[in-house]
C-alpha positions in Angstrom: 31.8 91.0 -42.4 29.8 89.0 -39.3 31.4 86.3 -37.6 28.4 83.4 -37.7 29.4 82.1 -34.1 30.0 85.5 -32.0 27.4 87.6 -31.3 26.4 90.1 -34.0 24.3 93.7 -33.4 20.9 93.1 -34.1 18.8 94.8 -32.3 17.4 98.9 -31.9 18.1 98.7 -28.0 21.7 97.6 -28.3 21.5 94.0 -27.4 22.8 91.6 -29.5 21.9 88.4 -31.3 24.1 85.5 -31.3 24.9 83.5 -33.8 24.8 80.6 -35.3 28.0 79.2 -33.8 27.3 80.4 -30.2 24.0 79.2 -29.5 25.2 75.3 -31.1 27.6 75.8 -28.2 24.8 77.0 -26.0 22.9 74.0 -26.6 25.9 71.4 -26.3 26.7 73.0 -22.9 23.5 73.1 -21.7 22.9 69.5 -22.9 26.3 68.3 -21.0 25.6 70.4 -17.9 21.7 69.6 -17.4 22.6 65.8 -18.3 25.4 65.8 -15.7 23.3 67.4 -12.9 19.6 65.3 -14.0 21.7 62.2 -14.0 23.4 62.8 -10.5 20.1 63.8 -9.3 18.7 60.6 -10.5 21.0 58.0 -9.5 22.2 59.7 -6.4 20.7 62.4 -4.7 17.8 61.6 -4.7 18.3 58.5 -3.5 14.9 55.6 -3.8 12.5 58.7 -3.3 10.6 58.3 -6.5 10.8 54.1 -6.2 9.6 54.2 -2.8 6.8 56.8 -3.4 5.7 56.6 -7.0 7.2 52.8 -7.9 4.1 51.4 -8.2 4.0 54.0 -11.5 7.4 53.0 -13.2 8.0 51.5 -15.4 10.7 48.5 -15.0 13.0 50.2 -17.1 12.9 54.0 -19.0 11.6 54.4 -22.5 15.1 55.8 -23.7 13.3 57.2 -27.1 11.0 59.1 -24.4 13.7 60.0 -22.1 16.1 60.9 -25.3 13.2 63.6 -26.8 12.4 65.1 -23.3 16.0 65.9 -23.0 16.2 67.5 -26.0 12.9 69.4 -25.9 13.9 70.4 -22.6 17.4 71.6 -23.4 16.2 73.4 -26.5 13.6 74.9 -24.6 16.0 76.6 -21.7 18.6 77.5 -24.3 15.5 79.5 -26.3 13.8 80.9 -23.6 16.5 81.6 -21.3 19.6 81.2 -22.3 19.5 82.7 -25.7 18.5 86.1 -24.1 20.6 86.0 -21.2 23.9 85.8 -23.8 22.7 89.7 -24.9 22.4 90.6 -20.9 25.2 92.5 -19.0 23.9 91.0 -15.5 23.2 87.2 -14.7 20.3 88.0 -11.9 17.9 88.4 -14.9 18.7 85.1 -16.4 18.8 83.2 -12.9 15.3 84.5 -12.3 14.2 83.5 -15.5 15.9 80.3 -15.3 13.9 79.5 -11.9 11.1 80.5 -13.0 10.9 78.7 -16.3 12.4 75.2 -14.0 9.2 75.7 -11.9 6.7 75.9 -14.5 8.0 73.1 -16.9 8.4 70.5 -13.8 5.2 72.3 -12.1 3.1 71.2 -15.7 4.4 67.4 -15.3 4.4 67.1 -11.5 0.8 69.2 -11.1 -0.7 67.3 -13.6 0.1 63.7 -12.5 -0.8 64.6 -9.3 -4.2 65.8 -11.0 -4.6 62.3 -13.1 -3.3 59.8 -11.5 -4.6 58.1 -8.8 -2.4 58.5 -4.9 0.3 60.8 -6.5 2.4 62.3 -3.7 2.2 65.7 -2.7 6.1 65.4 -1.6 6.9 64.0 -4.8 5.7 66.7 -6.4 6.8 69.7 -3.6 10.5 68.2 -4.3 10.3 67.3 -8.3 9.4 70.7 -8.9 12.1 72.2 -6.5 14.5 69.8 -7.9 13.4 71.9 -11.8 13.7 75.0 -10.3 17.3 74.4 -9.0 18.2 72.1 -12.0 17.3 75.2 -14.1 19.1 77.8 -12.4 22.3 76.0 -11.9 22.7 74.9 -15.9 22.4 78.7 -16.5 24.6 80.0 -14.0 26.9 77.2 -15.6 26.2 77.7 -19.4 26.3 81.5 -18.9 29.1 81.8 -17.4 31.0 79.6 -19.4 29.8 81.7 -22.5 30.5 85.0 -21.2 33.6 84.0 -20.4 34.3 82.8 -23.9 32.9 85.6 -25.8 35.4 87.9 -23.7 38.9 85.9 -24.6 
């Protein structure tokens, strides 16, 4: 009999699937982390950079329904596409690259195309939002990763 939250051999090369219970601790921990990192990002990192360059844009306050379905496409999206297979991978470098490279293109499609519809969009807004994804993304996976492997060893 399969335990529903470790992961279970699934597949003709060896890897494994995880389960049910592992990836709804995937997504929690890759909720907490990217909301921890996003939110220090936001309120102090980076500082009045996207007031002082794109305030004329904001609104005066966040549409917290938009703000609440973003972060859970988002998370749901990283935990899929690059989480999910990095818990059936020996190595983290495969995941990490993933995880950059799936940061840049999901901040890239946002920040490229504001920049391509709206009107005095800053290039260093953009240069820096979509350097800020790729770093976001790499360091929730080294995190969520980690803590999993970890885990799934004790």
């Amino acid at each position: 009999m399969t335990n529903p939250g470790r992961a279970t051999p699934a597949n003709s090369d060896g890897t494994t699937t995880p389960g049910r219970g592992r990836l709804a601790l995937a997504v929690a921990l890759t909720a907490v982390v990217f909301g921890i990192l996003d939110g220090l990002w936001l309120t102090v990192v980076s500082g009045d950079l996207y007031r002082d360059r794109i305030g004329h844009l904001l609104a005066d306050s966040p549409n917290a329904a938009a703000a609440a379905a973003f972060y859970v496409v988002f998370v749901l999206g990283i935990v899929y596409f690059v989480i999910r297979p990095g818990l059936a991978r020996a190595t983290l470098g495969p995941s990490l690259r993933d995880a950059a490279a799936f940061g840049l293109v999901t901040y890239a499609t946002f920040d490229l195309t504001s920049m391509a519809v709206m009107k005095d969009f800053p290039l260093d807004v953009v240069l820096i939002d979509m350097a800020w994804g790729t770093i976001v993304c790499t360091a929730t996976t080294a995190v969520v990763l980690a803590v999993l492997h970890r885990l799934g060893r004790s």
